[in-house]
N, C-alpha and C positions, 0 to 999 in steps of 0.2 A: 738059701734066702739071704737077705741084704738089708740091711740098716742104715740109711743115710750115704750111698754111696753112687746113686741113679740120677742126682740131681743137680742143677745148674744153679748160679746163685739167683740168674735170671727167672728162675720158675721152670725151667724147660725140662728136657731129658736127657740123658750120658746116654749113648748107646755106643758097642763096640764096632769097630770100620765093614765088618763083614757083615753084620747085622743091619735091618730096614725096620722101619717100625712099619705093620701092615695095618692098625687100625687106631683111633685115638677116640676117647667117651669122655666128655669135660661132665659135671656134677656127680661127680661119683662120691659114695658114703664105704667105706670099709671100718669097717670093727673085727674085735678079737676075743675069745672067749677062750677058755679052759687053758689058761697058763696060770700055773702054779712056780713062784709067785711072779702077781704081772708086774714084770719092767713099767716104770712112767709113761715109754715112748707106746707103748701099745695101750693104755686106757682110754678110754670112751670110743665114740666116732670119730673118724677123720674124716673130709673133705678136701675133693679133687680131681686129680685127672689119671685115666689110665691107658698104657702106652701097650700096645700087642704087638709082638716080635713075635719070629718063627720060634723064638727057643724060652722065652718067657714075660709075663707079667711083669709089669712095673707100675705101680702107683706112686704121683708125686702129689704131696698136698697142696692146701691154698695155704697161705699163711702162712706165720712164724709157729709152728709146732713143734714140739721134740722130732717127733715122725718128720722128716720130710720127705724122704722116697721109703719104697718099700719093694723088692725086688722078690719075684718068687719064678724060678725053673719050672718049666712042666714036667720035669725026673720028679721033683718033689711034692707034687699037688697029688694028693691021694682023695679018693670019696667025694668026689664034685656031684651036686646035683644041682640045675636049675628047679628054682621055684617059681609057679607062677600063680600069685592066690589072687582070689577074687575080687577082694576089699584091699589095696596095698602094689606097692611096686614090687616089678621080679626082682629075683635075686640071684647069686650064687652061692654055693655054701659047700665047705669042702676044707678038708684038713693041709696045711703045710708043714712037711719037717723040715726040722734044722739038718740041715748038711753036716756030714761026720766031720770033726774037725774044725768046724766054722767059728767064728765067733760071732 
């Protein structure tokens, strides 16, 4: 995973030459839970847009937020489940680990 590194100053997206983006969702809501203790750039909701590659996730926010992109590999997405409840919008929910090594 990535921290501010997917993003254009334009709002857009970085993507690598061999890479396509295959699908794009504008109003998208991500939040973070259970990091002990939470960095600034992960608190609350974020707002924005999310960019599907063959090879991973990428959300870029709206606005001036600490967060502004947020990069996640599918090697690293463990435990996804779509929800879909009756009162309320779907969602995904699902664990990301940090990459050995990363910062």
């Amino acid at each position: 995973m990535a921290l501010n590194r997917n993003h254009s100053e334009g709002g857009g997206v970085i993507v690598n030459n061999s890479e396509s983006i295959l699908m794009t969702y504008d109003h998208i809501e991500i939040s973070f839970s259970d990091i002990e203790p939470m960095p600034d750039a992960f608190k609350g909701t974020k707002k924005g847009s999310v960019f599907l590659t063959p090879y991973r996730v990428i959300f870029v926010s709206k606005g001036k937020d600490v967060m502004q992109s947020f990069m996640m590999p599918f090697y690293l997405l463990k435990d996804c489940e779509i929800k879909q409840p009756v009162f309320g919008a779907n969602y995904i929910k699902g664990t990301v680990k940090a990459e050995a090594g990363g910062r």
